[in-house]
C-alpha positions as CSV (number, residue, x, y, z in Angstrom):
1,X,-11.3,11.6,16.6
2,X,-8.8,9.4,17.3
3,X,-7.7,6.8,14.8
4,X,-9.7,3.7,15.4
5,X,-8.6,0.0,16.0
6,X,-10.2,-1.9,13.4
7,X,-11.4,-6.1,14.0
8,X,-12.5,-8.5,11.1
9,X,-14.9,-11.0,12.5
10,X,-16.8,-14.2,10.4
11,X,-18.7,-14.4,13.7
12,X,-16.8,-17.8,14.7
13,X,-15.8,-18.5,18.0
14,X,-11.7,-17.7,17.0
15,X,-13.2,-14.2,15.4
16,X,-14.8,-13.6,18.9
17,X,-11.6,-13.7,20.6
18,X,-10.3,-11.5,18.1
19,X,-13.1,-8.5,18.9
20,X,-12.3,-9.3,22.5
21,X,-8.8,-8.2,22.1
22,X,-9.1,-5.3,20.3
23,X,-12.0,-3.9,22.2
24,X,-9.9,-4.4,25.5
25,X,-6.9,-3.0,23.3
26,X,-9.4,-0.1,22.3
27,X,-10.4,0.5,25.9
28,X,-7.1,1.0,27.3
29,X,-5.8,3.1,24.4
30,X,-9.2,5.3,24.9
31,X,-9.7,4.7,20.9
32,X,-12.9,3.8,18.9
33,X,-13.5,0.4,17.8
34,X,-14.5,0.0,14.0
35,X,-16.1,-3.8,13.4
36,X,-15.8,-5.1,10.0
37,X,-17.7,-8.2,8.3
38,X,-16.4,-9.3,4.7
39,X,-19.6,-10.4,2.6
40,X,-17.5,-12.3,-0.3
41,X,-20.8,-13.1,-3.3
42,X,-18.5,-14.4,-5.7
43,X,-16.5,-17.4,-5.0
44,X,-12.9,-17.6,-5.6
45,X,-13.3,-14.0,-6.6
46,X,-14.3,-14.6,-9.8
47,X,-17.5,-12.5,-10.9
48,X,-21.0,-13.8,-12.1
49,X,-24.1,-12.8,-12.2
50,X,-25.9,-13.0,-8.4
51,X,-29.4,-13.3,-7.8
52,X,-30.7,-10.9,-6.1
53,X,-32.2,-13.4,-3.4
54,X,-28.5,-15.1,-2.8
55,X,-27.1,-11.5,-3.0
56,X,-29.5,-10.2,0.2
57,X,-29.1,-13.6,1.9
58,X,-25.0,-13.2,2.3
59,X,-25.6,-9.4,2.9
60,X,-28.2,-10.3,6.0
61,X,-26.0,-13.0,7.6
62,X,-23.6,-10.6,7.2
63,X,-25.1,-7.7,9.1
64,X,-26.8,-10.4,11.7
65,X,-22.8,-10.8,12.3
66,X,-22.1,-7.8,12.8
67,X,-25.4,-7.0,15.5
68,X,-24.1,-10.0,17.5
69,X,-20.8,-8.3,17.6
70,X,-21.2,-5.0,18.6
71,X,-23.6,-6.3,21.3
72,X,-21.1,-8.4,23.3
73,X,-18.8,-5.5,22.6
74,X,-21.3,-2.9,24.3
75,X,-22.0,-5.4,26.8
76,X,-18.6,-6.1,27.8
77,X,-17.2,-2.3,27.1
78,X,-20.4,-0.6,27.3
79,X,-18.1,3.3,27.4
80,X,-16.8,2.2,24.4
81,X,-16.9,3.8,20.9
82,X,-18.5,1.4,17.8
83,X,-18.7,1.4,14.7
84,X,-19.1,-0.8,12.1
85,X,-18.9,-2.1,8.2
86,X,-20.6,-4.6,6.1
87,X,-17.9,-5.3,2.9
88,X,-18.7,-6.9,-0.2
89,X,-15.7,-8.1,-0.8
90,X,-12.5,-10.6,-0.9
91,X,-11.5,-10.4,3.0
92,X,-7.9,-9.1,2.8
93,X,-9.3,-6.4,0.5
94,X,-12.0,-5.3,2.8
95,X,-10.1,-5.3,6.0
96,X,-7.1,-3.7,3.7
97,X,-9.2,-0.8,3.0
98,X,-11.1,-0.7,6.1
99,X,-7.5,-0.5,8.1
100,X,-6.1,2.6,6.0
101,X,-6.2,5.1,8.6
102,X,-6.6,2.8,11.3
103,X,-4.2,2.4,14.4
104,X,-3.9,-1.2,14.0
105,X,-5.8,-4.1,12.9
106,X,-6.9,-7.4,14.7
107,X,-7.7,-10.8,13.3
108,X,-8.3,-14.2,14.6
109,X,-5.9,-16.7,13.8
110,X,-8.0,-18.2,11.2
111,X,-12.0,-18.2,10.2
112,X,-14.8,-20.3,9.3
113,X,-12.9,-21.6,5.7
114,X,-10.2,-23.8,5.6
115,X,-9.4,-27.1,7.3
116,X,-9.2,-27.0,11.2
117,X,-5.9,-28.4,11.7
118,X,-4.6,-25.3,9.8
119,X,-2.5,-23.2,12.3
120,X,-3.3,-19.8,10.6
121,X,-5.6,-19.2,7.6
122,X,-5.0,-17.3,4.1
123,X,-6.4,-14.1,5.6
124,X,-4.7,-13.7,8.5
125,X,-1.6,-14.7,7.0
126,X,-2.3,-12.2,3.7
127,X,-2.8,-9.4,5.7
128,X,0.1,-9.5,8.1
129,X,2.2,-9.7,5.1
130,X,1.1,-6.7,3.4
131,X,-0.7,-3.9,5.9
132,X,0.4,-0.4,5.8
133,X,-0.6,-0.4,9.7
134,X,0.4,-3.3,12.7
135,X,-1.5,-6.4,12.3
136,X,-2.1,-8.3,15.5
137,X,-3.0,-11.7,15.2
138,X,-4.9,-13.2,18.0
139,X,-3.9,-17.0,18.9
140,X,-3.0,-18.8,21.7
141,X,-3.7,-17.4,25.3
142,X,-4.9,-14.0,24.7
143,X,-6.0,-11.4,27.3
144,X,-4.2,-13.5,30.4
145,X,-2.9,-11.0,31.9
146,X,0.6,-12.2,32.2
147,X,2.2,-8.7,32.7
148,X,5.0,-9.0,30.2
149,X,5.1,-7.6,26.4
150,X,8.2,-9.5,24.1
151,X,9.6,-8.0,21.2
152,X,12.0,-10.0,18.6
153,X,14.5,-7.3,17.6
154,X,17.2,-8.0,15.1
155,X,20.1,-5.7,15.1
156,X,20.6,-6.0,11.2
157,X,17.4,-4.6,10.3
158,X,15.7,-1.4,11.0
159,X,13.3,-2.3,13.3
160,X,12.6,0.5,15.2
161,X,8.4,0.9,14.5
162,X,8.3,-2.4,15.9
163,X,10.4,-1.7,19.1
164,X,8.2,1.6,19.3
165,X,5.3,-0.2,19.0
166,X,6.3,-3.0,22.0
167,X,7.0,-0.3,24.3
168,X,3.7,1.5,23.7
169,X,1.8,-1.4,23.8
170,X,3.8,-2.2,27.5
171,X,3.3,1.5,28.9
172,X,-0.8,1.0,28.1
173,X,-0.9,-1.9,29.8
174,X,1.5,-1.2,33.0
175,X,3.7,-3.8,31.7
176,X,7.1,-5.3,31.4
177,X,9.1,-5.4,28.1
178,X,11.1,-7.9,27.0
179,X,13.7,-7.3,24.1
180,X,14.5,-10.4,22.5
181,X,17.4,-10.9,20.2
182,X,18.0,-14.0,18.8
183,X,21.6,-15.1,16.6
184,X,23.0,-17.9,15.0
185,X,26.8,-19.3,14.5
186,X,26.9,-19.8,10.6
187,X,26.9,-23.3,9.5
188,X,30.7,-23.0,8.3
189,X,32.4,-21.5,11.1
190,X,30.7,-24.4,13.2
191,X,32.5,-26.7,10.7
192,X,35.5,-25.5,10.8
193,X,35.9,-25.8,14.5
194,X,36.3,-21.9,14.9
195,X,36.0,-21.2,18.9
196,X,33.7,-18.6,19.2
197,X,33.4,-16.3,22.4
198,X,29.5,-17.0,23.2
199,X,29.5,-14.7,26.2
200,X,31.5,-11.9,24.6
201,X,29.5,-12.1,21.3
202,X,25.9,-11.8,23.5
203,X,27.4,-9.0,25.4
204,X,28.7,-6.9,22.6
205,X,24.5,-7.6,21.0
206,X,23.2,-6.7,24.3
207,X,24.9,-3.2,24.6
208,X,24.0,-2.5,21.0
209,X,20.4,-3.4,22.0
210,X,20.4,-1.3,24.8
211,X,21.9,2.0,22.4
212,X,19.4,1.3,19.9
213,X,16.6,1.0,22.4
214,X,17.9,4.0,24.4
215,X,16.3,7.1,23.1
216,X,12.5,5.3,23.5
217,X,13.5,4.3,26.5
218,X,13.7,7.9,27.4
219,X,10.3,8.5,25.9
220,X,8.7,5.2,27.9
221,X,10.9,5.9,31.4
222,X,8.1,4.0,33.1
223,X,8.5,1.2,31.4
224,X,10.7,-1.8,33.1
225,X,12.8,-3.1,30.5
226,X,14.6,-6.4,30.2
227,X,17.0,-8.2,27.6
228,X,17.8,-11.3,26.5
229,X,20.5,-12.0,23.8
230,X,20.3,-16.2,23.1
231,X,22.1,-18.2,20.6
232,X,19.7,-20.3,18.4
233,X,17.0,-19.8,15.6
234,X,14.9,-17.0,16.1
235,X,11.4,-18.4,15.5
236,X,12.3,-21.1,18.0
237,X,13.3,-19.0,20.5
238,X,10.6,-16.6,20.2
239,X,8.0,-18.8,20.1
240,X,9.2,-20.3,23.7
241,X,9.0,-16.7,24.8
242,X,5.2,-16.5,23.7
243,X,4.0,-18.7,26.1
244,X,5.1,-16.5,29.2
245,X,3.8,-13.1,27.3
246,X,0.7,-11.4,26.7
247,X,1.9,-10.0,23.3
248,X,5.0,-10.6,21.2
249,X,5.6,-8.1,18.3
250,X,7.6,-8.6,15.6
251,X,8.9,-6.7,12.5
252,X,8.1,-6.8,8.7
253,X,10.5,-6.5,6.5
254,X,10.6,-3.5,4.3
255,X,10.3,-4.2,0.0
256,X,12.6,-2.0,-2.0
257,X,9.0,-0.3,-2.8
258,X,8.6,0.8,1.0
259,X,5.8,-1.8,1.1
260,X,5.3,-3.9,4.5
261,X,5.9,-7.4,3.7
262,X,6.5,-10.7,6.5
263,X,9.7,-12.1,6.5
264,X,10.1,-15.8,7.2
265,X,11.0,-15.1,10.7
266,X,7.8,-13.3,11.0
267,X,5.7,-15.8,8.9
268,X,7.0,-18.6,11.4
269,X,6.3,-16.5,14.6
270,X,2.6,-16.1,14.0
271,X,2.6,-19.8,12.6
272,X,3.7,-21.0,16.1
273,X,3.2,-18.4,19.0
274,X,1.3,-19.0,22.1
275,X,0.0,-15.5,22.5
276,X,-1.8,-13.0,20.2
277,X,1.5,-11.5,17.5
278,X,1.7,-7.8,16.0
279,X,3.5,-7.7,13.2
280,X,4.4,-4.3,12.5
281,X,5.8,-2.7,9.2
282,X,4.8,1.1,10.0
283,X,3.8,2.9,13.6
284,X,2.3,6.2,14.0
């Protein structure tokens, strides 16, 4: 069996969007769908003794969750392969282990905790940062069918899961990609009074761009690619290209240890994007 795509629901509305996605994003990738509810007993993580009533009351809400999920899913998907898990457990942990041999994992911008002006909640943002498989986060407009995927690719780092991941996510979905790059004139040559080529410096980015991107693009030859090479802060930029997408993607940065972690460009993507985000540290 395939590897599954695994969604964390609280049963919220934002949770709901979040099975949406990944059921459609299980559909078209002919994968099984694993649904996982984190029953957290102890507060603040901190163990005490539960009684047994309180212990069976969090564990029934939790499975109610789950029923109510894999019901619209089968409703809406009904060919569709389900599964699903009731965790007793922090949430990051449970959708951590839950994820290990997943394909990806999907969660709602933020859950039931937390205050709702908050752009992204603690478990979204905790398991972005730190998942040895892509995270997508679903915000904004998902599922609208825009036609376009966007991926934020800096030629400095090795981002090639990432770029991997954007064009498979654009061949399964008969779309256009969009290879984003994003650079900045340093503070001191902009005080000095330096002239700086703009035009020569994006075209030089672009044709590196286009040679890194080459060999997938030999793999994807389907897929209609497109590049834009702009001059301004990354998480700006990218973030205006979220609201004409269906999905941006976005690297993590890679510890010393190997170890996924989000970078501040991705940490301010999924802060502000318009469109669901897959931040991806590892692929296939």
């Amino acid at each position: 069996m395939s590897a599954p795509i695994v969604v964390g629901t609280d049963g919220s509305g934002i949770a709901e969007r979040a099975v949406d996605w990944a059921a459609a994003d299980a559909a078209r990738r002919h994968r099984p769908l694993h649904i996982v509810h984190a029953a957290q007993i102890w507060p603040y993580q901190v163990r005490r003794f539960t009684p047994p009533a309180e212990s069976e009351s969090v564990s029934r809400a939790g499975r109610a969750v789950l029923v109510e999920s894999e019901k619209r899913v089968r409703t809406h998907w009904p060919g569709l392969r389900v599964t699903t898990a009731l965790q007793v457990n922090a949430a990051p942990d449970a959708l951590r282990d839950e994820s290990e041999h997943a394909f990806e994992l999907v969660v709602g911008q933020r859950g039931r905790g937390g205050f709702a002006g908050l752009l992204l909640g603690s478990v979204s943002l905790r398991v972005a940062g730190h998942s040895a498989v892509p995270v997508v986060v679903v915000r904004g407009a998902a599922g609208t069918g825009r036609g376009e995927v966007a991926v934020g690719y800096d030629i400095e780092d090795e981002a090639g899961d990432a770029l991997e991941y954007a064009f498979d996510a654009a061949a399964v979905r008969g779309a256009r990609l969009r290879v984003v790059h994003a650079w900045q004139i340093s503070a001191g040559l902009a005080e000095s009074g330096y002239s700086i080529d703009e035009d020569r410096m994006n075209d030089e980015r672009r044709g590196r761009i286009i040679a890194d991107y080459a060999p997938l693009h030999e793999r994807y030859p389907l897929v209609e690619v497109v590049n834009e090479v702009l001059v301004g802060h990354p998480v700006s930029i990218l973030s205006g290209v979220s609201r004409a997408v269906d999905l941006l993607v976005v690297g993590a940065s890679r510890h010393r240890r190997g170890v996924p972690r989000l970078g501040s460009v991705g940490h301010g993507v999924i802060h502000h994007a318009e469109c669901p985000v897959a931040v991806v540290g590892r692929f296939r």
